[in-house]
C-alpha positions as a Markdown table, in Angstrom:
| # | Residue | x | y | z |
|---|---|---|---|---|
| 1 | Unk | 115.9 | 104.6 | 78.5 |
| 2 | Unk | 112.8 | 103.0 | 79.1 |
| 3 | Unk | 109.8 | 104.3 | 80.6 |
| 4 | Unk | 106.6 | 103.5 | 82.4 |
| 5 | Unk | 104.0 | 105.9 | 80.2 |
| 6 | Unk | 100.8 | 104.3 | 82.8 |
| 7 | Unk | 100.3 | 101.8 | 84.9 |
| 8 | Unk | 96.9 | 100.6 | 86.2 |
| 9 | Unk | 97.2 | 98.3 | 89.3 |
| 10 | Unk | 94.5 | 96.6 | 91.9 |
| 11 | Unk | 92.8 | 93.4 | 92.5 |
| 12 | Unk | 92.9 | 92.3 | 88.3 |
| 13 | Unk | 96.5 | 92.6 | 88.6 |
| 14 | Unk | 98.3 | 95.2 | 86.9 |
| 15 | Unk | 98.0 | 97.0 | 83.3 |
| 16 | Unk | 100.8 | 98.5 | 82.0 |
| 17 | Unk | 101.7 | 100.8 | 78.4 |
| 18 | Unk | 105.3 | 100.6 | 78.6 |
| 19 | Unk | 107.9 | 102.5 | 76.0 |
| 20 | Unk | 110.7 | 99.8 | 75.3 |
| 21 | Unk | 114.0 | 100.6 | 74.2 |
| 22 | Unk | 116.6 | 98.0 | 77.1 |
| 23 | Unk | 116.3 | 94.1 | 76.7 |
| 24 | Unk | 115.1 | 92.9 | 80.3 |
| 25 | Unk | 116.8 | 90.1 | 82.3 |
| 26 | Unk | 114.7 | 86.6 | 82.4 |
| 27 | Unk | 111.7 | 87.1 | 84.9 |
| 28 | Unk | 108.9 | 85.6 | 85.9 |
| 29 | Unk | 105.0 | 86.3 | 86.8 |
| 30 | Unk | 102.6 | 84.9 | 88.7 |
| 31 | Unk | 100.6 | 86.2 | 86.8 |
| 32 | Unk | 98.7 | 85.0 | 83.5 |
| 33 | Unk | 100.4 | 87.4 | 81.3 |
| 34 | Unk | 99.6 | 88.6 | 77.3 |
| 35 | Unk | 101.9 | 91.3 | 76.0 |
| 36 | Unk | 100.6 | 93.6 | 73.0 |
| 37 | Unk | 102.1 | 95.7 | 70.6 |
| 38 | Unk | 100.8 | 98.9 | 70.1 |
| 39 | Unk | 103.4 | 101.2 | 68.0 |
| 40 | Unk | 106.6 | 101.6 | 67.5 |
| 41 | Unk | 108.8 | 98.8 | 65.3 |
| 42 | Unk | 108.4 | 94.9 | 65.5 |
| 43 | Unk | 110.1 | 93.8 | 68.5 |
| 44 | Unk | 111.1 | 90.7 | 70.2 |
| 45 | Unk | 110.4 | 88.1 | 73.6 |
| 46 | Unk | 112.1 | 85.0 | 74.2 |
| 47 | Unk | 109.7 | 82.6 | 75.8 |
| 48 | Unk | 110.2 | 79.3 | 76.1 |
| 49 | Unk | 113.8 | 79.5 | 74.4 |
| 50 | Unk | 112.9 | 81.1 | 71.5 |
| 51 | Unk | 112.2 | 84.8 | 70.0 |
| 52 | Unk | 108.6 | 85.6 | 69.6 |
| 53 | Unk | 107.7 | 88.3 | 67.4 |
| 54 | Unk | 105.6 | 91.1 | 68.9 |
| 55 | Unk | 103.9 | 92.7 | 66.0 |
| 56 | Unk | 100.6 | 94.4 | 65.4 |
| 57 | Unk | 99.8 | 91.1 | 63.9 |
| 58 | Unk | 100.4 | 89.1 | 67.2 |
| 59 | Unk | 100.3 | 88.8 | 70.6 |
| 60 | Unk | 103.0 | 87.5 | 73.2 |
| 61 | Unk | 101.7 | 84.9 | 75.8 |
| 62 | Unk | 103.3 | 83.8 | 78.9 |
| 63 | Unk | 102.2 | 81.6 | 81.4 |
| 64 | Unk | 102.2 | 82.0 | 85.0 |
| 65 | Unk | 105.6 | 81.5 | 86.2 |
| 66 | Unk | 106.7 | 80.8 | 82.7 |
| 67 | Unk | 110.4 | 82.5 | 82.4 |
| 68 | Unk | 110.4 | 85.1 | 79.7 |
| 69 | Unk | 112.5 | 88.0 | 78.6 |
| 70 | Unk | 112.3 | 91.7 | 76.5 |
| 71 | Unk | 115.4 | 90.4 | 74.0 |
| 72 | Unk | 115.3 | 93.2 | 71.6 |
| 73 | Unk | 117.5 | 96.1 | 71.3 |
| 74 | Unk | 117.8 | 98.4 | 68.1 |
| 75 | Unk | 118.0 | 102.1 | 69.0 |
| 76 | Unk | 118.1 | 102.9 | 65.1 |
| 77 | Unk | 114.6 | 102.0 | 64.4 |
| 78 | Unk | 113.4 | 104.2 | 67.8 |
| 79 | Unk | 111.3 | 102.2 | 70.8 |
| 80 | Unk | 108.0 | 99.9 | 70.6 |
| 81 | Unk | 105.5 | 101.0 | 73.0 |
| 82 | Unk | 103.7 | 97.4 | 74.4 |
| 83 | Unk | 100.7 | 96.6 | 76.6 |
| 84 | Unk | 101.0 | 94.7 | 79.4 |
| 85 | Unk | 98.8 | 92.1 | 80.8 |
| 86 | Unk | 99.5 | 91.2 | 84.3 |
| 87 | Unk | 96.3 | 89.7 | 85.3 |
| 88 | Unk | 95.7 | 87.7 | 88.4 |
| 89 | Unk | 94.4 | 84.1 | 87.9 |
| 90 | Unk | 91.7 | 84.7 | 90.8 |
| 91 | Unk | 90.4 | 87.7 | 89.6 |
| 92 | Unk | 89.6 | 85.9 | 86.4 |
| 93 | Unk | 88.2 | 83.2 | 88.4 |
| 94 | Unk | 86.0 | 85.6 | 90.3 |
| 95 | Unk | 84.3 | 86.2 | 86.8 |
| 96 | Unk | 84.4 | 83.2 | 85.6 |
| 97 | Unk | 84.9 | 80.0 | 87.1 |
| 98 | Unk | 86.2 | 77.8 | 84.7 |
| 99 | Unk | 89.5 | 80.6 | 84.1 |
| 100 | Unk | 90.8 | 79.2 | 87.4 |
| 101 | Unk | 93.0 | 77.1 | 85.3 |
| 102 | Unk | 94.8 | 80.5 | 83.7 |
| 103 | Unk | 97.0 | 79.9 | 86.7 |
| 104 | Unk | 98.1 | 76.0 | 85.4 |
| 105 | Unk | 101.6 | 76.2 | 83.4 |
| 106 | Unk | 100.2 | 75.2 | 80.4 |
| 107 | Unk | 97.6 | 77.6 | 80.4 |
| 108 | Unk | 98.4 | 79.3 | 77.0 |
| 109 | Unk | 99.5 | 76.0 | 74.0 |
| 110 | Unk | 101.3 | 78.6 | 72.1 |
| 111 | Unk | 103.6 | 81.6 | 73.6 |
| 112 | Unk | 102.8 | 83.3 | 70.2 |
| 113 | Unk | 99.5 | 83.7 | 68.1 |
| 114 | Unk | 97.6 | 85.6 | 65.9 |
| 115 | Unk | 96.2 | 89.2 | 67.2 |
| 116 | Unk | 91.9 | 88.9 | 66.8 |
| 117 | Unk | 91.0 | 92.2 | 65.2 |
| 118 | Unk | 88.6 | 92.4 | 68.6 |
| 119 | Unk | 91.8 | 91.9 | 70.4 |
| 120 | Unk | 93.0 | 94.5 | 68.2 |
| 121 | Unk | 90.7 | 96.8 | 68.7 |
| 122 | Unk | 89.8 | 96.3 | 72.8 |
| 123 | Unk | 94.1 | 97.2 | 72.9 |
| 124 | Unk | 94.1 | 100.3 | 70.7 |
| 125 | Unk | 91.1 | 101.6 | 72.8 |
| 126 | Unk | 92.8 | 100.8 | 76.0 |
| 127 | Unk | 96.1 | 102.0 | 75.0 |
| 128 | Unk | 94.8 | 105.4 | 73.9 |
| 129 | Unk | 92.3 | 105.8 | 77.1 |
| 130 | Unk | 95.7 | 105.2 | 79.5 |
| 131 | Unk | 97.8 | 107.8 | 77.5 |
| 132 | Unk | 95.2 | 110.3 | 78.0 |
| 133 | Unk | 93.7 | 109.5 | 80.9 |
| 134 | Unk | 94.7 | 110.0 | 84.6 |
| 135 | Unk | 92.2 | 107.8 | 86.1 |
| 136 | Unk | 89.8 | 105.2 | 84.9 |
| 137 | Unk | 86.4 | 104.4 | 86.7 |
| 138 | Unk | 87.4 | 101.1 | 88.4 |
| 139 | Unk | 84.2 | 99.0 | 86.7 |
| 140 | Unk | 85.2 | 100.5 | 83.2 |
| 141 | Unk | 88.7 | 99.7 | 83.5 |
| 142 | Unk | 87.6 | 95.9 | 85.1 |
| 143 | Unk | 85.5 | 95.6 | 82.1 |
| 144 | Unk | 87.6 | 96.6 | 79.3 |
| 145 | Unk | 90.5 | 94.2 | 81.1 |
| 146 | Unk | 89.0 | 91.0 | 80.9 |
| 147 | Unk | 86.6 | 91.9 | 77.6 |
| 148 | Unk | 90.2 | 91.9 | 76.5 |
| 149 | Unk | 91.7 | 89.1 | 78.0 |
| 150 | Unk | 88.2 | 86.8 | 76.9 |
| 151 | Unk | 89.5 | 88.2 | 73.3 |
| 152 | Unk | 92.8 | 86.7 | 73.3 |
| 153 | Unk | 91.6 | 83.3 | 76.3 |
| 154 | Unk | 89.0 | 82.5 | 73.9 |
| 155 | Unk | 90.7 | 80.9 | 71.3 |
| 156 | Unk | 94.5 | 80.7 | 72.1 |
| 157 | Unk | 93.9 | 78.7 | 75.3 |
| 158 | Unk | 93.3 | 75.6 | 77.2 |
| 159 | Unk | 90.1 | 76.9 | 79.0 |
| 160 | Unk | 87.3 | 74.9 | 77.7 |
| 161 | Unk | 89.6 | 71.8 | 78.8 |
| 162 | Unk | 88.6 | 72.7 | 82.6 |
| 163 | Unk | 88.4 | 69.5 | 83.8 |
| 164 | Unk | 91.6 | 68.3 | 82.3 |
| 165 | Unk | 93.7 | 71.2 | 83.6 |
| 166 | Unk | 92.4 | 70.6 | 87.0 |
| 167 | Unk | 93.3 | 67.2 | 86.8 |
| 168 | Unk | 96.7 | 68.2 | 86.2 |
| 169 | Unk | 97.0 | 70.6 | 88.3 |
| 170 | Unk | 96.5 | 68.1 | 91.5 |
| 171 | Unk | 98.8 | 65.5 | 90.3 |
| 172 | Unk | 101.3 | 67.8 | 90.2 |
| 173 | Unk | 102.0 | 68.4 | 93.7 |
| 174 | Unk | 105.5 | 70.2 | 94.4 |
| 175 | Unk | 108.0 | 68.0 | 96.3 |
| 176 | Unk | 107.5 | 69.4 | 99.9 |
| 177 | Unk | 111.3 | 69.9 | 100.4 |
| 178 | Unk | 111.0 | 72.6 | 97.6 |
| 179 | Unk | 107.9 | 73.9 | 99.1 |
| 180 | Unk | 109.9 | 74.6 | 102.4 |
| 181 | Unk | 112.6 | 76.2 | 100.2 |
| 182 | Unk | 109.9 | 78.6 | 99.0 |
| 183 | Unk | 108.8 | 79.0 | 102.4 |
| 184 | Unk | 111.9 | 80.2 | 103.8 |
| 185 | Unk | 112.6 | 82.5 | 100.2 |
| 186 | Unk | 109.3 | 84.3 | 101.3 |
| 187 | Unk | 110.5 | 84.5 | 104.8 |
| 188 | Unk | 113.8 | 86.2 | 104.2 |
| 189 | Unk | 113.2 | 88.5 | 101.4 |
| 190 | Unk | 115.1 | 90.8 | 102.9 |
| 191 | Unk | 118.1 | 88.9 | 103.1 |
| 192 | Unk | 120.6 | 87.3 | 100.9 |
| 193 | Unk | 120.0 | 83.7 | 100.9 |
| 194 | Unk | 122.8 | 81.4 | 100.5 |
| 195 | Unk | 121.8 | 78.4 | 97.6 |
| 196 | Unk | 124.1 | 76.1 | 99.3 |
| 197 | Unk | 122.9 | 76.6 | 102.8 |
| 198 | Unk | 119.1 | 76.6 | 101.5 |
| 199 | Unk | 119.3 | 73.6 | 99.8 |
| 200 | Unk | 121.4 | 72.0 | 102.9 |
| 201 | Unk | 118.5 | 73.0 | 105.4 |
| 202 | Unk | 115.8 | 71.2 | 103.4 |
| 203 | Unk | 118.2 | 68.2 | 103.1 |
| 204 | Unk | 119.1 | 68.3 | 99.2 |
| 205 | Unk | 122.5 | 68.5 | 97.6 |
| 206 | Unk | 122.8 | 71.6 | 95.7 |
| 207 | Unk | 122.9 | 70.1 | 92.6 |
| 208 | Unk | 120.2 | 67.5 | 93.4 |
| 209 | Unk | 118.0 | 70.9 | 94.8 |
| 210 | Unk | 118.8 | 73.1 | 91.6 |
| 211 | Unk | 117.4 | 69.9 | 89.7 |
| 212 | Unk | 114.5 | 69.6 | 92.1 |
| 213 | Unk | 113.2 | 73.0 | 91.9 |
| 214 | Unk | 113.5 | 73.7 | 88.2 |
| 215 | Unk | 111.4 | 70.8 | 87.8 |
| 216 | Unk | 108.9 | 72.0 | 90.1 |
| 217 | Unk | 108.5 | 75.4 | 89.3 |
| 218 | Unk | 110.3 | 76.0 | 85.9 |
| 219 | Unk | 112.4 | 78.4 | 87.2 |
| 220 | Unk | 116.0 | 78.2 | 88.7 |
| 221 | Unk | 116.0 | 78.9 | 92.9 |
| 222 | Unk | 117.7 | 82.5 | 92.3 |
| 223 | Unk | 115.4 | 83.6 | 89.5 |
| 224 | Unk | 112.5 | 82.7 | 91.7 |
| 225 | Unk | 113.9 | 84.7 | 94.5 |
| 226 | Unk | 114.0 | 87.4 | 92.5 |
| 227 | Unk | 110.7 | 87.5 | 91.5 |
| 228 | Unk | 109.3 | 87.5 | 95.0 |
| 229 | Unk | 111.7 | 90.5 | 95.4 |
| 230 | Unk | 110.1 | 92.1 | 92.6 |
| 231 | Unk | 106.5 | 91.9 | 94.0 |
| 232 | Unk | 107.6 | 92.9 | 97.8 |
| 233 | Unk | 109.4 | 95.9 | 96.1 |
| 234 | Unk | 105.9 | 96.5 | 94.0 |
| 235 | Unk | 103.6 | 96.0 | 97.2 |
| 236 | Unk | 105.9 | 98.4 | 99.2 |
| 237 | Unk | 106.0 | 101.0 | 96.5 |
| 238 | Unk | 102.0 | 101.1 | 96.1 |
| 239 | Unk | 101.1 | 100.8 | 100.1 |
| 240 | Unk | 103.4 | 102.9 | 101.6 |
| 241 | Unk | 105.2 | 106.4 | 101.5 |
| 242 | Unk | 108.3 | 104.7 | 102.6 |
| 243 | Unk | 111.6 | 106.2 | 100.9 |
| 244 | Unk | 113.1 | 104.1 | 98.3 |
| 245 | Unk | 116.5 | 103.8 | 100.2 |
| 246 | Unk | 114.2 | 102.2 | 102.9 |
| 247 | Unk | 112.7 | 99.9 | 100.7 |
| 248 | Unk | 115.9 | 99.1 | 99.1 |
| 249 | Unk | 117.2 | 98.1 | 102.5 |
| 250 | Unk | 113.9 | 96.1 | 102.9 |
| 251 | Unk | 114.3 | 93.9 | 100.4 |
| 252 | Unk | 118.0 | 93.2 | 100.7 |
| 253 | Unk | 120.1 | 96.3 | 98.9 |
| 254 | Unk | 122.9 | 97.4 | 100.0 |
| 255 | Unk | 122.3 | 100.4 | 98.0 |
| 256 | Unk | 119.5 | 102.2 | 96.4 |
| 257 | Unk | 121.1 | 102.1 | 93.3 |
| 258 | Unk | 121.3 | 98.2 | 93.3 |
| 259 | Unk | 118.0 | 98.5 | 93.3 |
| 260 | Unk | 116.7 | 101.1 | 91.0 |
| 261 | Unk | 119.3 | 98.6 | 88.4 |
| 262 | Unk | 117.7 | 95.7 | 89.8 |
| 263 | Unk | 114.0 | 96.9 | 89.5 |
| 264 | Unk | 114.9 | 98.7 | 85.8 |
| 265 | Unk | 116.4 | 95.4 | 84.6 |
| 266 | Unk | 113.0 | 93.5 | 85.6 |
| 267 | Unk | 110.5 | 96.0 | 84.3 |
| 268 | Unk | 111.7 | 98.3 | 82.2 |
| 269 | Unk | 111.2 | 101.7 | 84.5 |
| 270 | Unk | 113.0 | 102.7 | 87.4 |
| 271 | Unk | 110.8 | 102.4 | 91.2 |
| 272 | Unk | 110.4 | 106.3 | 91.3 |
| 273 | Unk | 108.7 | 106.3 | 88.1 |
| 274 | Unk | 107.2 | 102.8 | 88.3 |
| 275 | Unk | 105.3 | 105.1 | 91.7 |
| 276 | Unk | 104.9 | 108.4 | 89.9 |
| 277 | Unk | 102.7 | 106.5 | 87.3 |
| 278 | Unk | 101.1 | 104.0 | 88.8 |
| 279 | Unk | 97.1 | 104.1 | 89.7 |
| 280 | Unk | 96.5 | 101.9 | 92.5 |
| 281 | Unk | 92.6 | 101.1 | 92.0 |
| 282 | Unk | 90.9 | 100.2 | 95.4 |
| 283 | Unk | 87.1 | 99.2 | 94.3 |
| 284 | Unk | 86.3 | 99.2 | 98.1 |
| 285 | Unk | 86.9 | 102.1 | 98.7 |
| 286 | Unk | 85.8 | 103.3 | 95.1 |
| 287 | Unk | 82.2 | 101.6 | 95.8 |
| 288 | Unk | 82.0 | 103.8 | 99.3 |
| 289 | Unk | 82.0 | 106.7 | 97.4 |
């Protein structure tokens, strides 16, 4: 089965080494997202409709909410163990102003490129520190992130076209029936919601509102659902003791074990682990101290 081996998580986002051996079930992140290789045999993501090879030679990039999924599965050559990049757009932007636009769709060109040997390197040194390490200093582990993340931004996206990006960004303005669709998804993530009925109450045919919202955010309505299930179920599993069967219930499962499926199938660990490993980094109250 797959596992969690470490997960970092605070205001960058979250950093995961993950031990691979299930394909995953198309997602999404708001999050700009770069997944590394660091043992383990060559493995496979399909972004953008196509396999991308995850090697030690390359690096997997996926835009924020860019659909992607873990597609490969081969138990006789044993699991890949992958770093993964879940990095908030406004941290980045806290740093440096101009990575703002690593929240714009077409952030990263190419979903695939070459691995720098700095990029290399920085992920070896970060992937060995998190096996070995329960804790990292919240300014080391802030560092090392986006030393690593300038590594791969530098040359493998549109960054330096600032201007452009921004540009883009405003004249794409999602059609404000969808927005209210996405209003009401965030509303009710607790509950069920049925596509006919949500695209009837903001005044769309379903198949005129299934159009309407792949074309303004990429993703289909029920795959975007799911992935503000996935973050309420990640919030709730990092900022509070609540039980899993009450968070289950929270976010709209009938049945803990709909959810521990549901959560394994999106991130490749199960919610007990995914808390039993995680590090939740608080630099205020780290900076008290």
């Amino acid at each position: 089965m797959s596992r969690a081996i470490k997960i970092f998580q605070g205001r960058f986002g979250r950093v995961a080494l993950l031990e691979m051996d299930k394909p995953l079930v198309p997602h999404a992140h708001h999050h700009c997202h770069a997944l590394i290789k660091i043992s383990g045999p060559d493995t496979f993501f399909s972004v953008r409709g196509e396999l991308q090879p995850l090697t030690a030679e390359t690096v997997v990039l996926v835009n924020a909410w860019e659909p992607h999924a873990y597609a490969c599965h081969r138990p006789e050559v044993g699991n890949t163990v992958l770093l993964g990049l879940y990095i908030e757009p406004s941290w980045l932007a806290e740093i440096q102003r101009q990575l703002t636009v690593s929240a714009h769709p077409h952030f990263f060109p190419h979903p695939c490129v070459a691995v720098s040997p700095q990029a290399r390197k920085l992920a070896d040194e970060l992937a060995g520190e998190m096996l070995v390490s329960e804790s990292i200093p919240v300014a080391r582990l802030e560092s090392q992130l986006f030393e690593l993340m300038i590594s791969v931004i530098d040359r493998n996206s549109e960054w330096r076209n600032f201007g452009e990006l921004l540009r883009a960004t405003r004249g794409q303005a999602i059609d404000p029936r969808i927005r209210r669709a996405i209003a009401l998804m965030r509303d009710n993530i607790g509950i069920t919601l049925d596509m006919d009925q949500l695209a009837a109450q903001c005044g769309l045919s379903r198949a005129h509102f299934f159009a309407l919202f792949r074309r303004s955010t990429n993703l289909t309505p029920n795959v975007y659902a799911n992935v503000l299930r996935m973050e309420a179920a990640i919030r709730n599993l990092t900022s509070s003791s609540a039980s899993l069967a009450d968070i289950s219930l929270d976010i709209g499962f009938s049945a803990q074990a709909h959810f521990t499926r549901f959560f394994r199938e999106h991130l490749g660990t199960t919610p007990s682990e995914y808390r039993r490993v995680v590090d939740v980094i608080d630099p205020v109250v780290e900076n008290h101290v």
